[in-house]
N, C-alpha and C positions, 0 to 999 in steps of 0.2 A: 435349209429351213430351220429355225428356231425352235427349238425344243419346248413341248408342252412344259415342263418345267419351269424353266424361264419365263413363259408368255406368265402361266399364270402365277406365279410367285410378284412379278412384276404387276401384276395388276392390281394384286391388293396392296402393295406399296403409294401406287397411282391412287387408289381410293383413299387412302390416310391421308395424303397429299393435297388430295381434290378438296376433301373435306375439314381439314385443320382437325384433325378424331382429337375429340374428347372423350373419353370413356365418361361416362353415366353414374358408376358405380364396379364393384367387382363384379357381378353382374355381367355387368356389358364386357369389359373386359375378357371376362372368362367367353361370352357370347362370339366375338372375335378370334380368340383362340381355335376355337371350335371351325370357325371359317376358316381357318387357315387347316387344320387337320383336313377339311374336309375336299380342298383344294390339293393338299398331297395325298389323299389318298386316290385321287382322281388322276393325279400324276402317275401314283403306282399303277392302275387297271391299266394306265395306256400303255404305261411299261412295260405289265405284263403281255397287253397285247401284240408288243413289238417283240416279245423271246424274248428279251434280256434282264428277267425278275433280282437279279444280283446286282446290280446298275440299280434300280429301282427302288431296291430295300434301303439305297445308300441315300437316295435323293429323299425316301418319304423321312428317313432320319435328320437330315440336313434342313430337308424345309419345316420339320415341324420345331427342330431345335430353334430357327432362325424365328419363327412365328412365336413361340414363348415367349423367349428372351424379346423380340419384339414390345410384346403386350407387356407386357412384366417392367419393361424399361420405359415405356412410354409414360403409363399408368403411373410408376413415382416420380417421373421427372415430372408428369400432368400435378398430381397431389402433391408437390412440393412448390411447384410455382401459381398455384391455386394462390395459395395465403398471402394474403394482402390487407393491410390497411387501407382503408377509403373514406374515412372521414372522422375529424372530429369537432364537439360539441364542451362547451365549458357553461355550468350554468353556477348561479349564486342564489342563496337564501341564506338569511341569519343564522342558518349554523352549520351550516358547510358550501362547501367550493364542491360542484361535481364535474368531475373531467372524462368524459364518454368516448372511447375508440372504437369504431366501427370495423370490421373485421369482415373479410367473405368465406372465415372457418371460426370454425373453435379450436382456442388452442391451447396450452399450456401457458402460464405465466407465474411470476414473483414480483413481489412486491415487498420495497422495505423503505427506510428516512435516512438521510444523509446528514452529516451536519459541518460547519466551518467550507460552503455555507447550506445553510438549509436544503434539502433537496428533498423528493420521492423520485425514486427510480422504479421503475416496471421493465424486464428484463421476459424478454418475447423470442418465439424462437425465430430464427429467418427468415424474412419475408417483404414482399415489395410491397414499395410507401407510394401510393397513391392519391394521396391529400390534397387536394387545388389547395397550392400554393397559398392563399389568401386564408384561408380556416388552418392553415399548418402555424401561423401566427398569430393565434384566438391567446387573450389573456382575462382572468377577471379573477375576483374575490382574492384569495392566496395565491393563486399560478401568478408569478407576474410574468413568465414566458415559458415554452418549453421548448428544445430540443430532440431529434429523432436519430436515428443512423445504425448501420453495422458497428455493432460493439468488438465483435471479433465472430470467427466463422462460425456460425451457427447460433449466434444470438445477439435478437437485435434491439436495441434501446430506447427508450422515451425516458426524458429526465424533464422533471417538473420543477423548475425553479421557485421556489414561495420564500414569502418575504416575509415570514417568521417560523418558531416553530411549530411543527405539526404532528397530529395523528391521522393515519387513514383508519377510521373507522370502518367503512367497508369496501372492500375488493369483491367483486363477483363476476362472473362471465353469464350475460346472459341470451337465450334462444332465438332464431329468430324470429318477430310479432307482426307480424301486417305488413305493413312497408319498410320496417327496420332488418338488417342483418344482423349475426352475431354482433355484441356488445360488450365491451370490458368497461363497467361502470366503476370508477374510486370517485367514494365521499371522503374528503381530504378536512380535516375543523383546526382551526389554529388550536393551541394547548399553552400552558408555559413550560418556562424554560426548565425549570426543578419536576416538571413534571416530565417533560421532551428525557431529559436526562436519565430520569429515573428508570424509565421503560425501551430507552434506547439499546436496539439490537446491534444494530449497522448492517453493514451489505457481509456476503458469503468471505470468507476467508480468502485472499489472491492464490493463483495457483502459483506453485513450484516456481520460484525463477532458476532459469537456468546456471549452471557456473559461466562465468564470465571466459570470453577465448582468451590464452593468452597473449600477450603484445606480440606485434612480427617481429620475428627474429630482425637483427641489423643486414639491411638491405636484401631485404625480401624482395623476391621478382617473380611476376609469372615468367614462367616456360617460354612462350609466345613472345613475350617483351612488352604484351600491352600494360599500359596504363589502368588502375581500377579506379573509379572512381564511382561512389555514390553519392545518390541523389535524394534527399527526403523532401516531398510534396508536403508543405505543412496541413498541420488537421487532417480532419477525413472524420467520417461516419459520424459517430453522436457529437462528435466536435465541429460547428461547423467553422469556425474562426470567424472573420468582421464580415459581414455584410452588406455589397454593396448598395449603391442606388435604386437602379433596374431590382434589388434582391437578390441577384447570385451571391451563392458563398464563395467565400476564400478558398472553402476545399478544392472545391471545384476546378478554379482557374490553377491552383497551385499543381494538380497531376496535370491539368492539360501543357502547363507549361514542362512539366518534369519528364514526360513522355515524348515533348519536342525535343528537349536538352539529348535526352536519351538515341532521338534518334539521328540527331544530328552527328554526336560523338561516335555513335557504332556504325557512320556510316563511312567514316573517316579510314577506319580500319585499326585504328591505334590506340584504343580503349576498352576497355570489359566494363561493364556501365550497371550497377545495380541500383534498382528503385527500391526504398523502404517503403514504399505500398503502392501498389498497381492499379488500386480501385478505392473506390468509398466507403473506409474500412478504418474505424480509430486506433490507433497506434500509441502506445505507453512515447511518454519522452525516452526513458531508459532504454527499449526496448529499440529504437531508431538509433543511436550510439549505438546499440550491440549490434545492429546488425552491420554498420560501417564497419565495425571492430570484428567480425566474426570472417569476414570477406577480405579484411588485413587489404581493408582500402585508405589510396594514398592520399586521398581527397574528399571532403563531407561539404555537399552544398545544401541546404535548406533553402525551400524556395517559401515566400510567402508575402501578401498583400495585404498593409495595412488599412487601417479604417479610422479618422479623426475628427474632432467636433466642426474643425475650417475644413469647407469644401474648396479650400483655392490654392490648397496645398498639394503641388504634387512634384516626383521625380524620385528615382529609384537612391537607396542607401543599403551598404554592405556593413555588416557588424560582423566584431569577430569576439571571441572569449576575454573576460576581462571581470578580477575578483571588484572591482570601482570603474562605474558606469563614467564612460568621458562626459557623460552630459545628463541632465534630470529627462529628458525624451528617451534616451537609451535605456535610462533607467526604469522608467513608466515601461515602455515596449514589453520591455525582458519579464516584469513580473509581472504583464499580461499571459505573454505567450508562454509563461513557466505554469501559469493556471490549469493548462488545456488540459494534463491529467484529472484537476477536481470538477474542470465543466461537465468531464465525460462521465463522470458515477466513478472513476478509476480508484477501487480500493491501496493503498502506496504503505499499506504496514508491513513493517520485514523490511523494508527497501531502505533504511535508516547506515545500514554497514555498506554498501552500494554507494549511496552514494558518499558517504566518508571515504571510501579509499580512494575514489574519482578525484575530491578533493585534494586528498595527497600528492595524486598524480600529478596533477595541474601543475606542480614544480617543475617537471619537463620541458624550460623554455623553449628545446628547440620547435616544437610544435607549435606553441604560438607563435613562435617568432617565424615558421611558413606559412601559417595561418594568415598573418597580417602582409606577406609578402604578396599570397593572391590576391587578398580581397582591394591592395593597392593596382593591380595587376586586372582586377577585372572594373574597378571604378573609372581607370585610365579606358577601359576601351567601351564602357557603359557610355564614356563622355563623348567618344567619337559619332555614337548614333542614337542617343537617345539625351533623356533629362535627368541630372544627378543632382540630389539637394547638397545644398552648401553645408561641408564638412563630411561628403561623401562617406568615409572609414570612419564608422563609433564606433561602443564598445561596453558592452555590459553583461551581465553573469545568465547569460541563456544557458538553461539546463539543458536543451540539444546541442550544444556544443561541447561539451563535457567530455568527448573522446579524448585520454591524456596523450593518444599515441596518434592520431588520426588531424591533421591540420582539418579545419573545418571553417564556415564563414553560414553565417544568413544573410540572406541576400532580400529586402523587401521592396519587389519589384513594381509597388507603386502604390496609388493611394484610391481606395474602391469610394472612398467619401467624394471625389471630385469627379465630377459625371462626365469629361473629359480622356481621363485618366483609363476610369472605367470602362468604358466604351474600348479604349483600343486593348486593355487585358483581355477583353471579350472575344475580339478580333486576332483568329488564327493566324494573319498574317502579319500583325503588330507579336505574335508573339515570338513568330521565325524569325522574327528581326530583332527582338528583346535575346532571344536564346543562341544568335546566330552571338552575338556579341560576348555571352557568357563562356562559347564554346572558345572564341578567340584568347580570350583569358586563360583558359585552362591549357590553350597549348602552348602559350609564354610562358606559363606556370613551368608546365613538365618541359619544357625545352630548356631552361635556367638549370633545373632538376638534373635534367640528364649530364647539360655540362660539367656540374658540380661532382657530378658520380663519377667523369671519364678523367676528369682533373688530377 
């Protein structure tokens, strides 16, 4: 027979269960707790009934320990996923833009103006973005668009694009009124530019960047013998990159495709495979190099899906490092996608010596020159089951490519502007067969590799 202990520890698990428990307040919380003490001490009397009060004294410890930490755990994982944005609202009058975020807490915020180019940023703490789709791309007065997303863990972002400069005259959070929720109201007024200037603070100071790893040592190996190679899903969080037809972002399809690549390679058995972001989460350009470079990985693939004014453009192109773009489209790409640090709010002061010695590095031919051996190496087997535009291999100065020691390639695996295109990125199993081709590359790649090591 099952031990009173068990039955009834087990049953108020069932009841949390049964009822999705929300706690109410601490209150409630605490009110639960109380049930659970009350249910071991009910354990203990039977205990004691049964002669064995040392057994007993053990179990009302253990069940009341497990009933706290219960509630206690519940309770903030509840209060931390509470917090949601749920809509917003942009209105206009002659002397301000008011941009309204609806909120199911109150909560902590900053606010400051960006500038080269104009921005306001509002810096939130973590929380899911709930916004139909449709009101998440409200523009009027100054906003000409804004952006949302994980800035980094534990704070999350709204960047307000306005198309001059600006003052936020007011920031407030306000209660919630009748049918409104909390509210984070900014009146935004255009200003000029001698005046934008004068009172310009900027965003918070960047934190610490880390020292940079050193290079690996001359033929570095894991232990194992695998292969390392990383992956970086382009954009993420407040960066959404191009946007397709349907509206999906670019983030989006670039992890789902980075997380196929990933699993296809580790299942192979002959790779150690690191993502430079595993979720929707914006990442420094710099900070996607180190982390290829910190991992003393042999391979850097960048995955990402462009977006062009012709929808009848489509088929996958591999770029690799290069100080002179082969062409004016490589060149356009490159300082699009070199942007994605000022789309995000990404403060980049300090970072001046950074990337100066990158630059130096870059004389390291032998790096680009395996660089350019895969991305020939993956166009060739791109070509056997998919569409490659003519002149497959460019080449222009992507600042994610920048590892001097780490061969690397962008790979832009199609075009979100052609609704064709788009449609099979969407489709999971257009993309085991875009990823299944990627992976073939990469093991011609290190098979040439290994020969050259054993030679």
């Amino acid at each position: 027979m099952r031990s009173p202990a068990v039955i009834n520890i087990s049953n108020i698990f069932q009841w949390l269960d049964d009822r999705e428990w929300k706690p109410p307040s601490r209150w409630g919380a605490l009110s639960l707790f109380f049930v659970c003490a009350a249910e071991s001490l009910a354990v203990y009397l039977v205990g004691s009934m049964q002669a064995n009060p040392k057994m007993c004294r053990a179990l009302l410890l253990k069940a009341v320990a497990v009933g706290l930490g219960l509630v206690l755990g519940l309770s903030l994982a509840r209060a931390h996923a509470e917090s949601a944005a749920t809509g917003v609202r942009i209105g206009v009058s002659a002397a301000a833009t008011r941009f309204v975020l609806d909120l199911t807490d109150e909560v902590p915020f900053k606010v400051y103006t960006m500038r080269d180019p104009y921005r306001v940023v509002v810096d939130l703490p973590e929380l899911a973005w709930k916004v139909d789709p449709t009101a998440a791309r409200e523009h009027g007065g100054v906003i000409e668009r804004f952006r949302f997303g994980l800035f980094k863990p534990g704070t999350f972002r709204v960047v307000l694009d306005v198309s001059k400069p600006v003052a936020v005259h007011s920031a407030v959070a306000l209660p919630p009124r009748d049918s409104h929720l909390h509210r984070l109201v900014l009146d935004i007024s255009p200003i000029s530019k001698s005046q934008f200037d004068r009172t310009y603070v900027g965003p918070p100071p960047p934190e610490p960047v880390a020292a940079r790893a050193p290079p690996p040592a001359e033929g570095a190996k894991r232990a194992d013998g695998k292969h390392v190679v990383a992956i970086d899903p382009g954009h993420g969080g407040v960066d959404p990159g191009a946007t397709g037809v349907s509206g999906i972002y670019e983030k989006e399809l670039t992890l789902a495709a980075a997380k196929e690549l990933k699993r296809q390679l580790e299942a192979s058995g002959r790779y150690q495979v690191v993502l430079t972001r595993d979720k929707d989460v914006f990442l420094p350009l710099h900070e996607r190099v180190q982390i290829a470079r910190n991992v003393r990985a042999e391979l850097f693939i960048s995955l990402h899906a462009d977006s062009i004014a012709s929808d009848s453009i489509l088929g996958s192109t591999v770029y690799t490092l290069s100080e002179k773009a082969s062409d004016a489209q490589a060149a356009a790409l490159a300082a699009d996608e070199n942007k994605s640090d000022v789309i995000a709010g990404a403060n980049l002061d300090g970072y001046s010596g950074e990337v100066a010695d990158i630059l130096i590095d870059l004389a390291q031919r032998e790096t680009k020159n395996d660089s350019a051996k895969y991305a020939h190496d993956l166009v060739e087997e791109l070509d056997k089951s998919g569409r490659v535009l003519e002149h497959g291999v460019r080449s222009a100065g992507f600042a994610v490519l920048k590892a001097p020691d780490v061969p690397s390639i962008l790979l832009e695996m199609g075009y979100l502007s052609n609704p064709r295109e788009e449609r099979e990125l969407r489709d999971p199993a257009y993309r085991v067969k875009l990823m299944t081709a990627v992976k073939r590359a990469i093991d011609v790649y290190f098979a040439q590799v290994d020969r050259m090591t054993k030679s």
